[in-house]
Phi, psi and omega in degrees: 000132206286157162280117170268009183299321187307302180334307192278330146006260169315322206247352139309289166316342159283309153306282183294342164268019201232322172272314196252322161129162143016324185228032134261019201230075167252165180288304205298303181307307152317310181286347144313317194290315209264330167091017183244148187309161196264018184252310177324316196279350181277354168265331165241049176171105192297321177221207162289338193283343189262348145332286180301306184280337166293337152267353139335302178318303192274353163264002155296318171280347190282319200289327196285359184264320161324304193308278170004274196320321189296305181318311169347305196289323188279179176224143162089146192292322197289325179264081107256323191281333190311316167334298204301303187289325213298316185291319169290295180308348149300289168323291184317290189288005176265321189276004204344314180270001173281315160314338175258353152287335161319327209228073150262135193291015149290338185274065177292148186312162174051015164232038160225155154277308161340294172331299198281312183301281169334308255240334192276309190311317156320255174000281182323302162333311177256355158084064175197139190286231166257173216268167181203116171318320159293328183279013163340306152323306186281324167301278206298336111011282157299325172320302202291292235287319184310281207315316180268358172269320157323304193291272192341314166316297206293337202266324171301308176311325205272326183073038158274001173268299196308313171325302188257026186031051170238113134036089181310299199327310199275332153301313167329303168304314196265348158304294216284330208271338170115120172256098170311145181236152186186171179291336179307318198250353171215156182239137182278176172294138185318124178261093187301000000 
């Protein structure tokens, strides 16, 4: 029978990040929860961070597979990207602290492997490879869409839409339909 002690790990940690938030999530602190000696969790996770990025790891596949599904579901590109944004800003905001440990500034690109791993798997999902010089195009694409489903994430949690009464559904609408731009609705710039 396989050892599941990592397992049991993660899903302490997912419990104290989920109750208690982000800086209640120590080695130490898991390895009480999990009910293992306070050395045990050092066996399988060289620090907190590396702790942290395997559950990252694993809120990365929980998001991409919400997301995944929604899209799925759908027909026509306009209702998939609608999928798309509606379902990852649903997740940030039903997960809020796992969503803030996925983009924690300890994870710089390229220093967890797990991580990293994760991140590729994500690419693959959506149908795009690790970077290539002809595919380029195709990165910076899914990029731009992660960036701007992020900004939104970061703008729904935070409660700056809800602030400025404005609606996620109606930015969400004016992402996928295209925001005309004219003078009624933007001003140029002061030209010195």
């Amino acid at each position: 029978m396989p050892d599941d002690t990592r397992s049991r790990l993660l899903a302490s940690a997912l419990t104290l990040l989920r109750s208690e938030g982000l800086e209640a999530v120590t080695l130490r602190a898991v390895g009480d929860l999990t009910g293992l000696s306070r050395t045990a969790p050092y066996r399988h996770f060289a620090d907190k961070n590396a702790l942290l990025a395997a559950l990252a790891a694993l809120i990365i596949s929980d998001l991409t597979a919400h997301v995944s599904a929604a899209v799925l579901r759908e027909h026509g590109s306009e209702a998939r990207l609608h999928a798309f944004y509606t379902s990852y800003v649903e997740y940030a905001v039903t997960h809020k602290e796992e969503y803030r440990l996925v983009f924690a500034p300890e994870f710089l690109a390229g220093t967890h492997a797990e991580l990293e791993d994760a991140i590729d798997a994500v690419m693959t999902t959506f149908g795009v490879q690790p970077p290539a010089a002809d595919r380029s195009g195709s990165m910076a694409a899914l990029l731009a869409l992660l960036c701007t489903a992020h900004g939104l994430a970061e703008l729904a949690t935070t409660g700056h839409l809800t602030h400025r009464g404005v609606p996620t559904t109606a930015v969400i609408d004016t992402l996928v339909t295209g925001y005309p731009l004219s003078q009624n609705n933007i001003s140029d710039p002061a030209v010195p």
